[in-house]
C-alpha positions as a printed Julia matrix, in Angstrom:
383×3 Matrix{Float64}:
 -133.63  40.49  -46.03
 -135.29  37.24  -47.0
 -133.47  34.81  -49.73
 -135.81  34.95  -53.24
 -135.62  34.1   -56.53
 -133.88  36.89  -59.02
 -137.03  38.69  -60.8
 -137.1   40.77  -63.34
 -137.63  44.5   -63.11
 -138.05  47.19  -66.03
 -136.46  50.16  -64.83
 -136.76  52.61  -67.64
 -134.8   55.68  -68.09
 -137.38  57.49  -69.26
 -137.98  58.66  -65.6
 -135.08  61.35  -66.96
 -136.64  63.4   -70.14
 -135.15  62.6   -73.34
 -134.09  59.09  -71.97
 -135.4   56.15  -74.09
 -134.31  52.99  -72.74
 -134.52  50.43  -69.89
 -131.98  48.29  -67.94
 -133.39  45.05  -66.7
 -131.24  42.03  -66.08
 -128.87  43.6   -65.03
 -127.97  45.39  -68.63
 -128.65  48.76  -70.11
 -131.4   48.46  -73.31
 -130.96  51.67  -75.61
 -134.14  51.99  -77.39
 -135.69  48.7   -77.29
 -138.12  47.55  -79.73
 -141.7   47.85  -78.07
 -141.76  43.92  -78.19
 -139.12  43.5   -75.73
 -141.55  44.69  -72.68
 -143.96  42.39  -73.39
 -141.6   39.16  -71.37
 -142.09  41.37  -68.49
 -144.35  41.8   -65.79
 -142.47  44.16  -62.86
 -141.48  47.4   -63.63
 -139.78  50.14  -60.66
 -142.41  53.65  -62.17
 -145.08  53.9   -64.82
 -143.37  54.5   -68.46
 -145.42  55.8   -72.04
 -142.7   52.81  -72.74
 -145.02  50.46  -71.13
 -148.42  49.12  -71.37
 -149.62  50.17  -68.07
 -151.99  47.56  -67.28
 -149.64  44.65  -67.92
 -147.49  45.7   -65.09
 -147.05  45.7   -61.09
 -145.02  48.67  -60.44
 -143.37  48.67  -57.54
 -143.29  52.41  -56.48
 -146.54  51.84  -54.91
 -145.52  48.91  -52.56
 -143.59  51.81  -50.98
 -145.95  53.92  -50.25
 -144.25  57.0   -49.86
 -141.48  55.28  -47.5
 -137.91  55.74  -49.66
 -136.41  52.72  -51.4
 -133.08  52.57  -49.68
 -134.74  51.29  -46.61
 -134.92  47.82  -48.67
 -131.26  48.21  -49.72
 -128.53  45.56  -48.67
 -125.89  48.33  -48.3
 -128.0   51.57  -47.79
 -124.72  53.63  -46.95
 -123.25  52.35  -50.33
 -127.04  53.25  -52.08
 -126.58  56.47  -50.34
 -123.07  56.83  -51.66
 -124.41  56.54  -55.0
 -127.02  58.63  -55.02
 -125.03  61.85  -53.91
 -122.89  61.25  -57.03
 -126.05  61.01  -59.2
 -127.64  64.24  -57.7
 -124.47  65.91  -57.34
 -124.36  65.49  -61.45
 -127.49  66.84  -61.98
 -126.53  70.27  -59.65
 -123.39  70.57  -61.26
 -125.63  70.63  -64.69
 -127.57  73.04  -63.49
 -125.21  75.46  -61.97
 -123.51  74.98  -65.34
 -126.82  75.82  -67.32
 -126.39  73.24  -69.67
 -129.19  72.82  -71.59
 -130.73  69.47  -71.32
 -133.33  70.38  -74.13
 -133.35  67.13  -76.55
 -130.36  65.6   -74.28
 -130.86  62.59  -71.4
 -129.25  63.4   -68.14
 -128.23  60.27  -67.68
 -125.24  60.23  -70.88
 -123.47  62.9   -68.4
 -122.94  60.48  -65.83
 -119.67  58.56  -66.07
 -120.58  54.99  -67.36
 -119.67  53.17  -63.62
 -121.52  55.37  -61.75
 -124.62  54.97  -63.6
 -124.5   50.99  -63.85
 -124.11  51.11  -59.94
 -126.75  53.35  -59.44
 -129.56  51.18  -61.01
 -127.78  47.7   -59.56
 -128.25  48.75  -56.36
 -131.96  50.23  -57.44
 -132.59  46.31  -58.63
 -130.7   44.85  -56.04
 -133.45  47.07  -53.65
 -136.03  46.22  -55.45
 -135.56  42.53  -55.34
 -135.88  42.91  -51.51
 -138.72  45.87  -51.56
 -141.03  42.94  -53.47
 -140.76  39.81  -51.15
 -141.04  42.29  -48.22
 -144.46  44.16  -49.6
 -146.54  42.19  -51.77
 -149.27  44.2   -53.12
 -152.76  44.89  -50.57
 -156.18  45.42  -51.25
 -156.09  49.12  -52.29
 -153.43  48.19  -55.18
 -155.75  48.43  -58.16
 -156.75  51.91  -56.87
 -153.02  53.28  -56.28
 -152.19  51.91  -60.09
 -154.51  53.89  -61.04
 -153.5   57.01  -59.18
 -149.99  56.63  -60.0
 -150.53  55.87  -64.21
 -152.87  59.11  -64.07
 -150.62  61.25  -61.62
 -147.67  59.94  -64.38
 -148.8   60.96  -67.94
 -150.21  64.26  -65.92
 -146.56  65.04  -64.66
 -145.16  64.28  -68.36
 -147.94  67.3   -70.14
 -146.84  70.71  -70.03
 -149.57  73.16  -68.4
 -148.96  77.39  -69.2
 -148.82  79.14  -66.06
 -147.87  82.72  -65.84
 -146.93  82.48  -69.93
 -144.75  79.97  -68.56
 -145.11  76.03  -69.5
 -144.97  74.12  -66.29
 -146.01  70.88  -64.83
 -148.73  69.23  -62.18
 -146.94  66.97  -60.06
 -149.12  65.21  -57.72
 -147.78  63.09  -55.06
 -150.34  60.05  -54.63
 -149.34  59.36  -50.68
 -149.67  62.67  -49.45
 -152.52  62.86  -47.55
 -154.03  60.43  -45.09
 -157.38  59.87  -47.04
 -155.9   58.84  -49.89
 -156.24  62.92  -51.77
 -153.99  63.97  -54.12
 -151.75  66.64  -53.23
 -149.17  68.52  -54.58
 -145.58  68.24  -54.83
 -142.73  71.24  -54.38
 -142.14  73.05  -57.43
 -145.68  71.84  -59.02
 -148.59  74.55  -60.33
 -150.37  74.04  -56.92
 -153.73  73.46  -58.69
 -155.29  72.85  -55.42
 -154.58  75.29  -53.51
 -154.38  78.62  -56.16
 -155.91  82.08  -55.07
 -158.8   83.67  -57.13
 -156.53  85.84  -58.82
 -153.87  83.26  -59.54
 -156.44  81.47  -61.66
 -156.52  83.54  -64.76
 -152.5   82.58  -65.11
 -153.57  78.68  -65.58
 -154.19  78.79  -69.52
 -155.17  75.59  -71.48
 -152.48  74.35  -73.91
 -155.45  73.46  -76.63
 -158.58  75.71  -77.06
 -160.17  75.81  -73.78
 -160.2   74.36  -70.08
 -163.38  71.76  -69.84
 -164.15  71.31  -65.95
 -166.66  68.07  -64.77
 -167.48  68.77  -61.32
 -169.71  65.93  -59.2
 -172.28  67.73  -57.95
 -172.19  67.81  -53.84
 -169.97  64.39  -54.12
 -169.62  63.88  -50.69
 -173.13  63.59  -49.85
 -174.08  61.68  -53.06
 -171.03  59.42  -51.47
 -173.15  59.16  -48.32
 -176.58  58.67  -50.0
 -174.43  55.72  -51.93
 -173.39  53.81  -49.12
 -176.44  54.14  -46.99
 -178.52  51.94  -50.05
 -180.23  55.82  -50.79
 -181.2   56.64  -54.45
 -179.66  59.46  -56.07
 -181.96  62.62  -56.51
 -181.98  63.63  -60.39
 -181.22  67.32  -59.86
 -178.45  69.89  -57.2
 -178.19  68.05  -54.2
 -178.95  71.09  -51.86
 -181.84  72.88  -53.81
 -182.89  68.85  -52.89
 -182.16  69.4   -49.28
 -183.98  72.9   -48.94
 -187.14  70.88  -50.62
 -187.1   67.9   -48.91
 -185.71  68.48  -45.45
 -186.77  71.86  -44.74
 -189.78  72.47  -46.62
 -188.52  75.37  -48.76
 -188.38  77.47  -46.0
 -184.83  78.18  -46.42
 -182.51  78.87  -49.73
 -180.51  76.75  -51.18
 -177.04  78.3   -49.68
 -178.76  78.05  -45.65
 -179.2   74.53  -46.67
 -175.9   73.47  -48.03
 -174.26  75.08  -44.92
 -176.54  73.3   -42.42
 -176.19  69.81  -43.92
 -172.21  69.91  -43.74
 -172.68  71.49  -40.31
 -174.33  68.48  -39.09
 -172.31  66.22  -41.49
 -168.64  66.73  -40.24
 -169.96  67.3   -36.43
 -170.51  64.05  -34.95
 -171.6   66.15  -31.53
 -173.9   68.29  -33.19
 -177.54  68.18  -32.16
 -180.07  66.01  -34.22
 -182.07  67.69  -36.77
 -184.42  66.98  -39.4
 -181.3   66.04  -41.28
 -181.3   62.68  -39.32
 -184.46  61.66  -41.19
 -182.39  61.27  -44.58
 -178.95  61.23  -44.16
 -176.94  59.48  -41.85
 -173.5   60.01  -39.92
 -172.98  56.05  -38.12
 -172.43  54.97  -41.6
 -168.92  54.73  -41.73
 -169.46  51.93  -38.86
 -170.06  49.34  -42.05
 -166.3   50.11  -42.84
 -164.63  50.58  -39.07
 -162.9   48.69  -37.21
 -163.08  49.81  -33.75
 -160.68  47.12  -32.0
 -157.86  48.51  -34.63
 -159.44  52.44  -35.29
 -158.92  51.05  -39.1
 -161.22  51.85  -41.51
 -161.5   50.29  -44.76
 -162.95  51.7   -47.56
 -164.76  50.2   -50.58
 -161.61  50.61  -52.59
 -159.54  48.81  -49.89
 -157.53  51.84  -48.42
 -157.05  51.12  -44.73
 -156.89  54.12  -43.15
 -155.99  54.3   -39.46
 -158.19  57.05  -38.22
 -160.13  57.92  -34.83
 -163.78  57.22  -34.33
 -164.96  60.91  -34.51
 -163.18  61.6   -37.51
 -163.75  58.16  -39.44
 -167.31  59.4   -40.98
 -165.6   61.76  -42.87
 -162.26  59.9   -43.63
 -164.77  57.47  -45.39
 -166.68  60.01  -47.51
 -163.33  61.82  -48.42
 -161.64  58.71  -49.29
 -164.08  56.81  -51.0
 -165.09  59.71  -53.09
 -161.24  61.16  -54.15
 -160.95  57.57  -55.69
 -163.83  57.24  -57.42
 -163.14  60.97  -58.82
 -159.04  59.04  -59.69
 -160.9   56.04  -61.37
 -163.29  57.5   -63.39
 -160.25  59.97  -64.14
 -158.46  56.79  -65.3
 -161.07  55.81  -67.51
 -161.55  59.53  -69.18
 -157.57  59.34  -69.85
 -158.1   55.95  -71.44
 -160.5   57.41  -73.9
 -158.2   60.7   -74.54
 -155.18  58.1   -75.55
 -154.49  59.7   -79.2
 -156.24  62.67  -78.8
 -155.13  66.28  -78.59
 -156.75  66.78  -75.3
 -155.61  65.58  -72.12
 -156.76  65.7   -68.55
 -154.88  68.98  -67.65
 -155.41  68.0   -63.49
 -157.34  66.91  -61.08
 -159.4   68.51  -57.85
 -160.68  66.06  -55.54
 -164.11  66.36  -56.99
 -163.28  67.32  -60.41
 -161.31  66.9   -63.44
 -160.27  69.31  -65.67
 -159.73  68.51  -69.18
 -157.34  70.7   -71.84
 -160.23  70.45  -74.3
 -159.41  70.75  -78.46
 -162.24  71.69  -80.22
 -161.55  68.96  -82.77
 -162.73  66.62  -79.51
 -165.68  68.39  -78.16
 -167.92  65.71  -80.32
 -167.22  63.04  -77.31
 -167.55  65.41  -74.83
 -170.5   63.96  -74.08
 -169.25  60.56  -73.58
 -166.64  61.69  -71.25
 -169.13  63.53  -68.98
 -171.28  60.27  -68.39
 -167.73  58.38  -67.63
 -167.43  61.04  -65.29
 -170.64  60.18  -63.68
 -171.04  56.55  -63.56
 -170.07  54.82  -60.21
 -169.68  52.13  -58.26
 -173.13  52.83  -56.92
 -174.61  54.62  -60.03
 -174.92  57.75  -61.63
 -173.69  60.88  -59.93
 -174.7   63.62  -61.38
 -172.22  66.9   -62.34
 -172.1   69.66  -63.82
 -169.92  70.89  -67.16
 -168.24  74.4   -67.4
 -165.98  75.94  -69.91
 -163.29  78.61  -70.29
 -160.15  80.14  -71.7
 -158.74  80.29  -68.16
 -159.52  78.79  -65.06
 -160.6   81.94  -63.42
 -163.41  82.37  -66.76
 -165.02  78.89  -66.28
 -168.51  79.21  -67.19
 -171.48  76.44  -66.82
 -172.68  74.96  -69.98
 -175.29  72.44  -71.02
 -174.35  69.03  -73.33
């Protein structure tokens, strides 16, 4: 590993619940006064401890990869790690209740200085070997959202569980899922009446046909005002199909880059990802820096995918900005959608939050609002 200066890096221990601390400098800080994070600028994982945009957490410089790889001594790292984890079995085969308690005052003093000295020690190396790239702003604010999403409990089944969304588990850049997560992405019709709002009422703000507002974006196209494919059935074809013939035919020809030209090709086209591709390198690099290595025939719709999911996590960003003190929350996020756990004692800026929703990069997208007391009862409303 290359020599460096000693930095200094905020791990807090709030990463276990009921924790309130951070060591940093090689010492343990037990409830620090807010102050104290202020002389700091590195931290290893998004905190509530921490003003989020004040800091470069390092999590994301991995990228999914796993942080003993940077470690001077990985089989001593390794070492210490089975000790932690085997702690945290033992509690649970023990059913000790952790409710109000930090896991980390049952591990023996030693064990749990080592653990987060090698964690720094790792670190250290981690941030001279992986400064941060071009898609960094976009991945803090994926990993900030995906964190205070992860720390809300969500009733599922009667049951209060949490959304856990692992921000490097896809190769376009979606959000997906992690094990033991609600999977909110992938639930069944009838699974969708257990998902029940902890306030009043689920509020979902869906882009309208975001994919191919995405492409009409990049291509220098204006926006139509109203649904994207009653547009389409109007425009393209004259009215001589419905609206549901027409949304199937334009992602037909979308997605198939062998597909036979149509009166499609007059509006939309599918050679504009070449703006973004390289084809030396098959990278392609989106507008929020993401470079994705990806084969020519699929790169049109990497780009659209991408591009899209982050301006859905950005906006999402924004929306959870304006929810700080609130009651409501973003509950989770689809790739094309947001769905808020709405109090009724909020629904006055409801407004405000849908036109966040809607303002891009390349204007205003236009979406649609619907409400419910599950997510199987969401029903379109008007604001």
């Amino acid at each position: 590993m290359p020599e460096h200066k000693q930095k200094q890096i905020i791990q807090t221990l709030d990463m276990q619940q009921k924790c309130n601390g951070a060591y940093v400098n090689n010492r343990f800080h037990k409830e620090p006064d807010p102050n104290f994070f202020k002389n700091f600028n590195l931290a290893w994982k998004h905190s509530p401890l921490l003003r989020e945009e004040d800091y470069t957490y390092l999590f994301i410089l991995l990228r999914g990869s796993d942080l003993s790889e940077y470690s001077q001594d990985k089989n001593e790292y390794e070492i210490c790690r089975s000790k932690i984890e085997a702690q945290a079995k033992a509690a649970k085969s023990a059913k000790i209740d952790l409710t109000g308690e930090c896991f980390f005052d049952l591990i023996p003093d030693h064990i749990l200085k080592k653990w987060f000295f090698l964690r720094d020690q790792s670190l250290q190396n981690l941030i001279d070997a992986r400064p941060p790239q071009e898609d960094y702003e976009i991945l803090h604010k994926a990993h900030v959202l995906a964190s205070n999403i992860s720390m809300q409990n969500i009733t599922f089944d009667n049951s209060n569980k949490k959304v856990l969304y692992n921000i490097f588990g896809s190769a376009t850049g979606r959000l997906t899922t992690k094990k033991g997560s609600v999977p909110v992405l992938t639930l069944k019709k009838e699974q969708r009446g257990l998902l029940t709002p902890q306030n009043d009422a689920f509020v979902e703000l869906d882009l309208n046909a975001a994919e191919v507002r995405m492409l009409l974006a990049l291509s220098g196209q204006e926006q139509p005002q109203g649904d994207i494919h009653e547009w389409v059935a109007t425009s393209v074809f004259d009215n001589k199909i419905p609206r549901a013939q027409a949304k199937t035919e334009l992602f037909a020809w979308l997605y198939n880059p062998s597909s036979s030209k149509s009166r499609l090709d007059q509006i939309f086209s599918r050679e504009i990802f070449r703006d973004f591709y390289s084809f030396e390198k098959n990278i392609l690099t989106t507008p929020f820096g993401r470079k994705l290595p990806v084969e020519e025939r699929k790169a049109q719709n990497y780009l659209l995918q991408s591009t899209t999911s982050d301006q859905v996590i950005e906006n999402a960003y924004k929306i959870q900005k304006m929810l700080c003190g609130k009651k409501s929350t973003i509950a989770f996020t689809m790739h094309d959608s947001i769905i808020l756990d709405m109090s009724q004692e909020d629904a006055i800026i409801l407004k405000d939050l849908k036109k966040t929703f809607e303002k891009t990069r390349w204007g205003n997208f236009l979406s649609t609002c619907k409400i419910g007391r599950t997510f199987a009862s969401l029903k379109e409303i008007t604001i």
